[in-house]
N, C-alpha and C positions, 0 to 999 in steps of 0.2 A: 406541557410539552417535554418529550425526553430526545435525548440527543444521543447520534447514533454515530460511530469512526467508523466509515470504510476503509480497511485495508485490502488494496487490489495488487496483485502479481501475476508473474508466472508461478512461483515457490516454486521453481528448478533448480535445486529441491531448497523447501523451507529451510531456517537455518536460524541458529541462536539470535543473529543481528536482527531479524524480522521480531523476533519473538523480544527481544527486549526494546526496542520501538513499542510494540506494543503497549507492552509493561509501564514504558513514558508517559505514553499517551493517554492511558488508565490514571496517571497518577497527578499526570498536571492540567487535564482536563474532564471536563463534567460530562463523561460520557456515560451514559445509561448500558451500552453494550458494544461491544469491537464485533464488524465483523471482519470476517477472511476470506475475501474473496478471487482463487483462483481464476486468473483469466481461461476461456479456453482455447484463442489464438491472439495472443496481441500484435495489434497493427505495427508498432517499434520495433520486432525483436522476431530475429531468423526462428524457425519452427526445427532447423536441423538439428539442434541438440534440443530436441524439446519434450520431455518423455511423457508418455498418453495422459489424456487427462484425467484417467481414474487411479494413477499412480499419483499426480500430482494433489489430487485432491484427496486421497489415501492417508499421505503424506502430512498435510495439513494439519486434516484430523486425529493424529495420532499427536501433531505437536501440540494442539490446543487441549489437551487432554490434561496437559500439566496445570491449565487456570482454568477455572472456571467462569471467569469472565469472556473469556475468547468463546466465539462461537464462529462458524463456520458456513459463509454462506456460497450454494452451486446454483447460483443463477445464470452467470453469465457462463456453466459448464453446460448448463442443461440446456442453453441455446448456441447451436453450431454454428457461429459466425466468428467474425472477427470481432474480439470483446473493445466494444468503446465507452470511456468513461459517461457520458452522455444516456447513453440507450439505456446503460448498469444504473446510472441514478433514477432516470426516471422509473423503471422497472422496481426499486427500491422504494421509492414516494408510495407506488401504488400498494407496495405492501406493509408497510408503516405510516401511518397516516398521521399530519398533524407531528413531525419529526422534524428537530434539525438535523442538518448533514453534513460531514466534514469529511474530507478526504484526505487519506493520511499517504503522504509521498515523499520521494527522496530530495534535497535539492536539486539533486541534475536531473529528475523529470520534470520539478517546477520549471527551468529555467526553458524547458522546451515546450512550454503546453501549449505556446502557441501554434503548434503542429499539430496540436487534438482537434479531432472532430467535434465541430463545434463551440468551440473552446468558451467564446462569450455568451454561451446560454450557459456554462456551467459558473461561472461566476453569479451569475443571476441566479441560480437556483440553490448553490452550499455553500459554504467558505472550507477554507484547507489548513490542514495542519503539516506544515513544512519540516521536514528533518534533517538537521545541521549534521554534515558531516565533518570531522576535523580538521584544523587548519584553514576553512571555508571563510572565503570573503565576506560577510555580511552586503558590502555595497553591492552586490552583485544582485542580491534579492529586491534591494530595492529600488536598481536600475530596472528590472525586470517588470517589476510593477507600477514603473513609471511609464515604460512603451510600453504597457498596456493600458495603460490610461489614455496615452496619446491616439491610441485606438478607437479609444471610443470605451473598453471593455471597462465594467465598475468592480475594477481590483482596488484596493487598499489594506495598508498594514494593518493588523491587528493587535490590539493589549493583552494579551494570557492572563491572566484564565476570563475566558468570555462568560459574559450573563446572562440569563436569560431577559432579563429584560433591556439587555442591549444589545443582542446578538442580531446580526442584519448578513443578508448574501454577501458574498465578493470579500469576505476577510481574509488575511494570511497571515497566520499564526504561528511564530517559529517556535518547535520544541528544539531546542540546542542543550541538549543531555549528551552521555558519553557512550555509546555503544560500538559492543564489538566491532573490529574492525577483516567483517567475514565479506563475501559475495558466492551467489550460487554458483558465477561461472569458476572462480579459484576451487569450489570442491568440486565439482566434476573435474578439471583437471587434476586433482591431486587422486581423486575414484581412477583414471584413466591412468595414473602414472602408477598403481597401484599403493599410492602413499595411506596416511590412516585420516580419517575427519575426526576423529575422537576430539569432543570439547566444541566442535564448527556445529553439528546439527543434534540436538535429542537424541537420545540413546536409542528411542524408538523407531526413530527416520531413520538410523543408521541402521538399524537392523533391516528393517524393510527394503534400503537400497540393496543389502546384500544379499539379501533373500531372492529377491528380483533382478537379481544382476543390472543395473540400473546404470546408466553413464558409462558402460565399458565397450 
């Protein structure tokens, strides 16, 4: 069995913080391959600053260009809906067989996933690999996972680094590493204000915004 990270976004526009998440994720868990998967409308998040999808997924793959590990998946671009964690997994199953699946996410979208679509078949089908932001409460994560138990949903904490031979659905895994402390929306405003991102995204995303006049 090899084991697969999904990493889902917008990436408007990718940016170092993404890319060293990553990099964490690679390193304290037994993942066979990262992918990157661009949303191409998410259900959370206004569409007004949100730049075409083949900018964003452009974008992507010029950052994953730096590892070799990262690869870069347009599924959830190549189907023009609203991208839900849900529909993206199982679409994933069918093309990877015989996989585990972790979905790698921010704290503050764990703390709301009971607003996803479907939320408790996604426990039942991956477990998640949670990313501690700094100064972040701990008890918070595992109040969260407590209403969701009281749900009914089979969330439970997880030990790092998982095994394969005791790896089960509904884990949550905290990677708590120290990553930049960037957000897509701070560099479009600072692109709007005409300020520099020099150091915020790849030298190649930066190019590409500017090329394309991107966020102005």
């Amino acid at each position: 069995m090899a084991w697969v990270g999904l990493f889902g976004g917008t990436f408007n526009p990718i940016h170092n913080g993404h890319l060293k998440v990553a990099e964490q994720a690679l390193e304290h868990f037994p993942l066979n391959r990262l992918l990157f998967i661009p949303s191409y409308l998410p259900p959370h998040k206004e569409s007004r600053e949100l730049a075409a999808v083949e900018h964003r997924l452009k974008m992507v793959e010029l950052a994953c260009r730096r590892d070799r590990r990262f690869e870069v998946c347009d599924v959830e671009i190549r189907t023009p809906q609203t991208s839900y964690s849900i529909l993206t997994l199982r679409k994933m199953k069918e093309i990877y067989l015989d996989h585990f699946f972790l979905f790698i996410l921010g704290v503050d979208a764990f703390l709301e996933i009971d607003t996803w679509k479907d939320y408790p078949r996604l426990f039942e089908e991956c477990s998640f690999i949670v990313v501690k932001r700094p100064g972040f409460d701990l008890g918070l994560i595992k109040k969260k996972i407590k209403q969701l138990q009281e749900k009914g949903v089979k969330a439970k904490a997880g030990e790092p680094p998982p095994r394969q031979d005791n790896f089960s659905c509904g884990q949550v895994f905290l990677l708590d590493v120290e990553t930049p402390d960037i957000s897509s929306s701070e560099i479009r405003k600072r692109i709007q204000s005409g300020l520099p991102i020099d150091g915020l995204v790849p030298e190649e995303v930066a190019e590409y915004i500017k090329k394309y006049n991107l966020y102005r």
